[in-house]
C-alpha positions in Angstrom: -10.9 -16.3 75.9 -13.3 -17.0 79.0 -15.0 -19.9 79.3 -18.0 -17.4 79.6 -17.6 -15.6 76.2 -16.6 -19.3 74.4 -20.5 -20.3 75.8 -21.2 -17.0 74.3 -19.6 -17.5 71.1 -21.0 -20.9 70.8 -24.5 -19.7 71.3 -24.2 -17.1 68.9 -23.3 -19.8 66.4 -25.8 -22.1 67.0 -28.5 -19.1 67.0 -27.2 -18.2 63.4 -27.6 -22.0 61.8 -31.1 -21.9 62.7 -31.7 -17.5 61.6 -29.9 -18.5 58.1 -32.5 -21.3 57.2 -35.6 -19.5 58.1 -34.3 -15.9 56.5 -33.6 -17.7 53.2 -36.6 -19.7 53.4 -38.7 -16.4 54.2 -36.7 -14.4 51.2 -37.4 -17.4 48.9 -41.5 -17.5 49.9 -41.9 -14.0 49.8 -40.0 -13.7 46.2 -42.2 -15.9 44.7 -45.5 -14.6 46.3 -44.4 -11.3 44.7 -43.6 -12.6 41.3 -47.2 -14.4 41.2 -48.9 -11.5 41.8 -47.7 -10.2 38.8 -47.2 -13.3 37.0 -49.2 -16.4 37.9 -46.2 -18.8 38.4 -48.1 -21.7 40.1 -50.9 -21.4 37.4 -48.4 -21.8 34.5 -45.9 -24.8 36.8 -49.3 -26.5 37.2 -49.2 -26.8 41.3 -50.9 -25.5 43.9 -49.7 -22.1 45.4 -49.9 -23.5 49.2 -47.9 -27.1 49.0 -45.8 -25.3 46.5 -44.7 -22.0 48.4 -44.3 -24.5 51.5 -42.1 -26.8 49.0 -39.9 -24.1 48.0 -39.3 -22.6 51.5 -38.4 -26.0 53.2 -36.0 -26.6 49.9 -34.1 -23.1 50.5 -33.5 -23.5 54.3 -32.4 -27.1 53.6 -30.2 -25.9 50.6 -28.9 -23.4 53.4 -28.2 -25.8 56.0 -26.4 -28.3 53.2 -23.7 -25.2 52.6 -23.3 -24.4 55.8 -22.2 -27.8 56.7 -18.9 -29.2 56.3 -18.0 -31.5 53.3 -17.6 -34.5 55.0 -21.1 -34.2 56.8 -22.9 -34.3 53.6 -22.5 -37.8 53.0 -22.7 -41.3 55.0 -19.3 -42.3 56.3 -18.1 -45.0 58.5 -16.3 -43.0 60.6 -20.0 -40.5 61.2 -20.6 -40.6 64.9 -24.1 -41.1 65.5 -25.5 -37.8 66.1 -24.0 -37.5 62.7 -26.1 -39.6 61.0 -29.1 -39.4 62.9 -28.6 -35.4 61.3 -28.3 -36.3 58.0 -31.1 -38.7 58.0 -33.6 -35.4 59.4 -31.9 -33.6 56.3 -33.1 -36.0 53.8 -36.3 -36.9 55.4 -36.7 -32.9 54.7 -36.0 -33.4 51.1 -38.6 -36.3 51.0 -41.0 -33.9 52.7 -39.8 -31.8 49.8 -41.0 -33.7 47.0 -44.2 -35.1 48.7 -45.3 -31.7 48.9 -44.5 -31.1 44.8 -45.9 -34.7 43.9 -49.7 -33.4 46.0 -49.4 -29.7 44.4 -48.9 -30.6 41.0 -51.9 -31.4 38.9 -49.6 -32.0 35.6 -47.7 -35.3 34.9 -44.8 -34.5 36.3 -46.3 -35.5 39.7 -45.4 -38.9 38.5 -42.0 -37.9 38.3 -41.8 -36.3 41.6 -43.7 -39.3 43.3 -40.4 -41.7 42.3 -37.9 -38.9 43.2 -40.0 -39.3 46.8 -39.4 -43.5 46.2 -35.1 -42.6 45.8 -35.4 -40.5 48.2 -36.8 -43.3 50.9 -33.9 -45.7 49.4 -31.6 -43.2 50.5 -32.7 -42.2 53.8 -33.0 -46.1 54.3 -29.2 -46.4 53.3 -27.7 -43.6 55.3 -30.3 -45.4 58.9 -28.0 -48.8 57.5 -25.2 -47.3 59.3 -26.6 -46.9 62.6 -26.8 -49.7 65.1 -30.2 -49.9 66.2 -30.3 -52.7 68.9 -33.4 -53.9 67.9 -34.3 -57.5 68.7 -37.4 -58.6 66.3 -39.9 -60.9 68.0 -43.0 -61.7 66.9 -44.8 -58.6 66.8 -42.6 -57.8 63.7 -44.5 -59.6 61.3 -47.8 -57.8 62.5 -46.3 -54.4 62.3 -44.8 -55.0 59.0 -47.9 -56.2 57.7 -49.8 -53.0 59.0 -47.5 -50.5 58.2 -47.8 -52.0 54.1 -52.0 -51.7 54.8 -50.9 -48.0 55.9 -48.6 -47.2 52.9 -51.4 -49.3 50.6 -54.1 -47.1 51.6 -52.2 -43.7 51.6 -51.0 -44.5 47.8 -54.5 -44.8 47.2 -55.5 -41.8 49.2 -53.1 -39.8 46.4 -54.1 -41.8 43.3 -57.3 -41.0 43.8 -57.3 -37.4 44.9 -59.3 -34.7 43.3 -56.5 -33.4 40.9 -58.7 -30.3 39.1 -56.9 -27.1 38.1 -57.7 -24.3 40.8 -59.0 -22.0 37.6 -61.3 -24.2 36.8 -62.4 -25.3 40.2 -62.7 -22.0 41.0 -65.4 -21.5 37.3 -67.2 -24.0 38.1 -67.7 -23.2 41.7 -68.7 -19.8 40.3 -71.0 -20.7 37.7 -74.1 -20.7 39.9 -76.0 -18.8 42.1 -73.3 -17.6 43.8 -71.5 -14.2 42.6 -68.1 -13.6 44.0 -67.6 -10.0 44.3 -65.3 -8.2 41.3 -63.1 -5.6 40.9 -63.2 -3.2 38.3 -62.9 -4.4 35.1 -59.8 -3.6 33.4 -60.7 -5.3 30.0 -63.5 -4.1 27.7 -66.1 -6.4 27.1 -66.8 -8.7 24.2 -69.6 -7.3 21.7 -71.9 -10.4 21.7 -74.9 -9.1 20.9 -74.9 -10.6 17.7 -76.0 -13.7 18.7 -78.4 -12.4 21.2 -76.4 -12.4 24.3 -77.0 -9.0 27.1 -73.8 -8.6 29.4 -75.4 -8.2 32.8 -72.2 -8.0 35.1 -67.9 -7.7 34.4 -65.1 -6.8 36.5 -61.4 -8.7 37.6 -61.1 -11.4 40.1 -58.2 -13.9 41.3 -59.4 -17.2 39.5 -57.6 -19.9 41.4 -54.4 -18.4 41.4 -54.9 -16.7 37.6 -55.7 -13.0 37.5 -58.9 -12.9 35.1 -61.5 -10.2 33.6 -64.8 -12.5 33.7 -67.9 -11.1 31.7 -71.4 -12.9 32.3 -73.9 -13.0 29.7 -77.9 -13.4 29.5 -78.2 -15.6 26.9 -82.3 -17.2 26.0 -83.0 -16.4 30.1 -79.3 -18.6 30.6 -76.1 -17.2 32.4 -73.1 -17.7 30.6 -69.8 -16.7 31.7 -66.8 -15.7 29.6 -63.2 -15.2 31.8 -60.3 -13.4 30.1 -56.4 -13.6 31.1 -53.1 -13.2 29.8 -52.3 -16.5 29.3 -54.1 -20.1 28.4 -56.5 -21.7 31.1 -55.0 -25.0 32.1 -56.7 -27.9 30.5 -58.2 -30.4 33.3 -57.8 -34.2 33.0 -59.9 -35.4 30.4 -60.2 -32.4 28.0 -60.1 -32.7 24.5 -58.3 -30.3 21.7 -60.6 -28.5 19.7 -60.4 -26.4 16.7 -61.8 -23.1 15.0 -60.8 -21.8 17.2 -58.4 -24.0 18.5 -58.2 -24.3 22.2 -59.9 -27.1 24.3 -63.2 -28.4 25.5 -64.8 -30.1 28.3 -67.7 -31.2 30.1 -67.5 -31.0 34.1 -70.3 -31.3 37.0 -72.7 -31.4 34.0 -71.6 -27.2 32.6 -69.0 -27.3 29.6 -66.2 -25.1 29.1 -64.6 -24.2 26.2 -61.0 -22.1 26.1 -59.7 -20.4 22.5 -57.2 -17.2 22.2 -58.9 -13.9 21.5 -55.8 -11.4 21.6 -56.0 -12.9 25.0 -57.2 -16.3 25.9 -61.0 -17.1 27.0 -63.1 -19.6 29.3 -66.4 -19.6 28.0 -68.4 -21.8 30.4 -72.0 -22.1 29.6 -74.8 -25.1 30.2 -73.9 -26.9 27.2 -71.2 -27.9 24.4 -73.4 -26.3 21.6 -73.9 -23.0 23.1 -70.1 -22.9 24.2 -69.1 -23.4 20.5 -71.1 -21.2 19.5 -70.0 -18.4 22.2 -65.9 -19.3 21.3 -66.6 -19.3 18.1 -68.0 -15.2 18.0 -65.0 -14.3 20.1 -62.7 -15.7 18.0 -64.5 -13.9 15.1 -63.9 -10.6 17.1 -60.1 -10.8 16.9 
């Protein structure tokens, strides 16, 4: 063979480890898009659909590039030349990038769990950079830098801690529940008979809630709105929610409007001004079953 067609050759292979990683990345993105439309997967893993699509696509192409790779690349070796392990270190500083991205999606506890995988993960990207020889002579700047990048890593811990870590449903409710009106689809769900109690519907129709395909119905009720979403399955219950029961479900007061969830065939959001009307809303829905 020419030493023209091995540069060929070459460059076709080179061209096909970075097309495999993005393809499978793509296929896996575009999968789950599609199975969310019909079924609201971040909504009932309890992360959000942007970190968690990005997540899973840099997990596939680095799954990809981890069996493409020869067995004896895959883990720290004496005998790794450098380039070697410089390449593995990129790979797991991926997978850190990985779970950093599920530990700020998730807004369930198992955050906590991805926030430690993120802590192994740093242990072993530090192990596999133990290998290299770095040349590095420490003078007395070290102490300063050291001491800054803890202030750094301090203050981005809190930066996470202390995030805004709200459903996207209910964000999306509350944001909602004003003067506002998002525009609706046609409804696809017949509206609850609440006339018993006094309540006039004055608007219905379907709308993407934060990721979770609802029906929302809003009510007149004494000169009040009240809104009233319906979905196939249960509204995620923000931090600081309490169980409640007949009918069971949960209840909560946000931003000064309380919202109260219960099953009704399918499950409801009633979100009105206060707990007492709420109740009392959930409770005639529930009646209606």
């Amino acid at each position: 063979m020419s030493e023209r067609a091995q540069q060929r050759t070459g460059g076709h292979g080179k061209a096909a480890r970075w097309a495999l990683p993005v393809v499978v990345a793509a296929v896996v993105v575009l999968a789950a898009v599609a199975v969310s439309s019909r079924y609201p997967l971040p909504v009932v893993i309890g992360a959000r659909p942007a970190p968690l699509y990005a997540a899973l696509a840099l997990l596939a192409a680095l799954l990809a590039i981890a069996v493409m790779a020869e067995p004896e690349a895959r883990k720290p070796r004496v005998s790794m030349t450098r380039r070697q392990l410089i390449d593995l270190m990129v790979w797991w500083a991926g997978v850190f990038v990985v779970v950093a991205l599920l530990t700020y999606a998730s807004w369930k506890a198992w955050s906590v769990l991805a926030l430690f995988c993120s802590f192994a993960v740093i242990v072993k990207i530090i192990q596999i950079g133990s290998h290299l020889q770095w040349r590095v002579r420490f003078g007395v700047w070290t102490p300063f830098a050291a001491i800054i990048a803890f202030f750094i890593v301090f203050i981005a811990l809190g930066q996470f801690l202390g995030r805004p870590n709200m459903p996207p449903p209910i964000t999306a409710a509350l944001v909602a529940y004003g003067p506002g009106e998002p525009s609706l689809d046609p409804a696809t769900r017949p509206a609850p008979d609440l006339s018993s109690i006094g309540a006039q519907l004055t608007r219905a129709g379907d709308r993407d809630l934060g990721g979770l395909p609802v029906t929302v119905f809003t009510y007149d009720f004494h000169g009040s709105g009240i809104d009233v979403y319906e979905a196939n399955i249960g509204f995620p219950a923000p931090q600081g929610s309490v169980g409640a029961d007949d009918p069971p479900g949960w209840w909560a007061e946000l931003d000064g409007t309380s919202l109260r969830t219960g099953p009704r065939g399918t499950d409801f959001l009633v979100v009105a001004w206060n707990t007492t009307v709420a109740d009392r809303i959930a409770a005639t829905l529930a009646g209606q079953e």
